[in-house]
N, C-alpha and C positions, 0 to 999 in steps of 0.2 A: 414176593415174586416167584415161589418155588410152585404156585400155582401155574404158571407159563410154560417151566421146564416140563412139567407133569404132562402138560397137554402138547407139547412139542413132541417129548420121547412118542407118547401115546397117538401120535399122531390126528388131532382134533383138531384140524384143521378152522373148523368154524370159530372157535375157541379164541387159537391164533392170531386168526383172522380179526377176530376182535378187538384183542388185546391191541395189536401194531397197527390198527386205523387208527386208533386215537391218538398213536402216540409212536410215529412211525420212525422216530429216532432210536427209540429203543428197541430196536432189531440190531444194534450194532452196539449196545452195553453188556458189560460184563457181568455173567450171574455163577457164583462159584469160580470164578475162574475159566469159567468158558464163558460162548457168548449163543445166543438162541442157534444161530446153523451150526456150530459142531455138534448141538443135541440132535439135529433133526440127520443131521450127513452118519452120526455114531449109532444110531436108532433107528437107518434107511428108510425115514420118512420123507420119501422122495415128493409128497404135492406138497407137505408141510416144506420141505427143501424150497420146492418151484418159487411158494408165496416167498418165503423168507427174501430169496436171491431176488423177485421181481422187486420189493421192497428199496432193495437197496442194501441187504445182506454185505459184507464185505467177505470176497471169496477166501483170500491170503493173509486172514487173520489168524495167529497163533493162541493157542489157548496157556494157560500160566504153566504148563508142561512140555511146551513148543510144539504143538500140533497146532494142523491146519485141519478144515472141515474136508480136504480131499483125503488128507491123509488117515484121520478116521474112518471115513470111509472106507479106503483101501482095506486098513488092518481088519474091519468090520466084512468085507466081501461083500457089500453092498455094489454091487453094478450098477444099476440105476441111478443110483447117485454119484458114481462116479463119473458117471457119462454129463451128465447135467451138469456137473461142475465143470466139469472140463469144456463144455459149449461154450460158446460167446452169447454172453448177455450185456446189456446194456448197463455201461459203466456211469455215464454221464450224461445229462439230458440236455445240460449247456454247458457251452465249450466255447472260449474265445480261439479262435484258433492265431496259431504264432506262424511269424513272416512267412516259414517254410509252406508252411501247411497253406498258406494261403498262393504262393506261387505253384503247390501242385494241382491246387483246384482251378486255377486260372487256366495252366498248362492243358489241363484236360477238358473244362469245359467253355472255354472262353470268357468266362464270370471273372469280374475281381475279388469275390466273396462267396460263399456258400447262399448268401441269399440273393449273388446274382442280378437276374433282373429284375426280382422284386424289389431292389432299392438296393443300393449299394454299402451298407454298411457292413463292419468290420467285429459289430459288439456281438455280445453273444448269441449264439444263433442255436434254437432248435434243432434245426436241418442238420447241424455237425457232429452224429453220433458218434461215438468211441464205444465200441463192442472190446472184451475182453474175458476169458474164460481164468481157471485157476489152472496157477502154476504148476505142472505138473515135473518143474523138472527140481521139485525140492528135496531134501534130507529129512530121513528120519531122527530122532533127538541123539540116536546114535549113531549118526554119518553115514547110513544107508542110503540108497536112491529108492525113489518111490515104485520103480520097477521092481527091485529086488525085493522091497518089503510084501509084494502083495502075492499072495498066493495061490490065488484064480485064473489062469491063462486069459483067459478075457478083460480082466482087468488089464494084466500087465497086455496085454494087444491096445489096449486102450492108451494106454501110457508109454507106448511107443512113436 
């Protein structure tokens, strides 16, 4: 599989591409000790990044050194990538949503569920996405804050 990192670092997108169609699970296994997005966030390959994250990437995975793919990033001075990270992407595609969540979709649009008037049901629903970007308010492996670590004004504006 060191074929994969190759084309991650080097940014080969089509390559990539290929590889996690067939086998879209392994965008979130362990190679070396990292996992495909901290190659692509430490190597600011920002569309290899894009694919990875649409995938299903997990953002706030630590790698066997306790980095994150933002925090790579950051010590990398990759911008782009760290902008991307920190956006909200979609975490979940189905969501059963709990009691709460369901009384503030009622509250707000008269539905008793997110599917509403299309049938009243409760089970998982499409419609209920959960956006979520990376955590930016984490520690470096030596108790730093991600602002402190980074050395690009623009970053850390970012991480503010």
């Amino acid at each position: 599989m060191s074929d994969i990192i190759w084309s991650i670092k080097n940014g080969e997108l089509d390559q990539v591409q290929s590889v996690f169609a067939e086998k879209s699970s392994a965008v979130n296994s362990e190679y070396n000790g990292r996992y495909p997005i901290h190659y692509a966030a430490d190597y600011g390959q920002h569309e290899v990044l894009e694919y990875l994250i649409s995938m299903g990437a997990k953002l706030d995975v630590k790698d066997k050194h306790g980095i994150t793919p933002l925090l790579a990033a950051i010590w990398e001075g990759h911008t782009q990538c760290v902008k991307l990270l920190l956006e909200r992407h979609l975490a979940s595609y189905f969501h059963r949503p709990s009691p709460s969540e369901l009384n503030i979709w009622s509250n707000r649009t008269g539905y008793s569920s997110p599917i509403g008037r299309f049938g009243e049901s409760t089970r998982y629903s499409p419609l209920h996405l959960h956006y979520k970007g990376a955590d930016k308010n984490g520690k470096t492996p030596d108790g730093k804050s991600y602002t402190e670590a980074a050395e690009k004004d623009e970053i850390r504006n970012l991480l503010r």
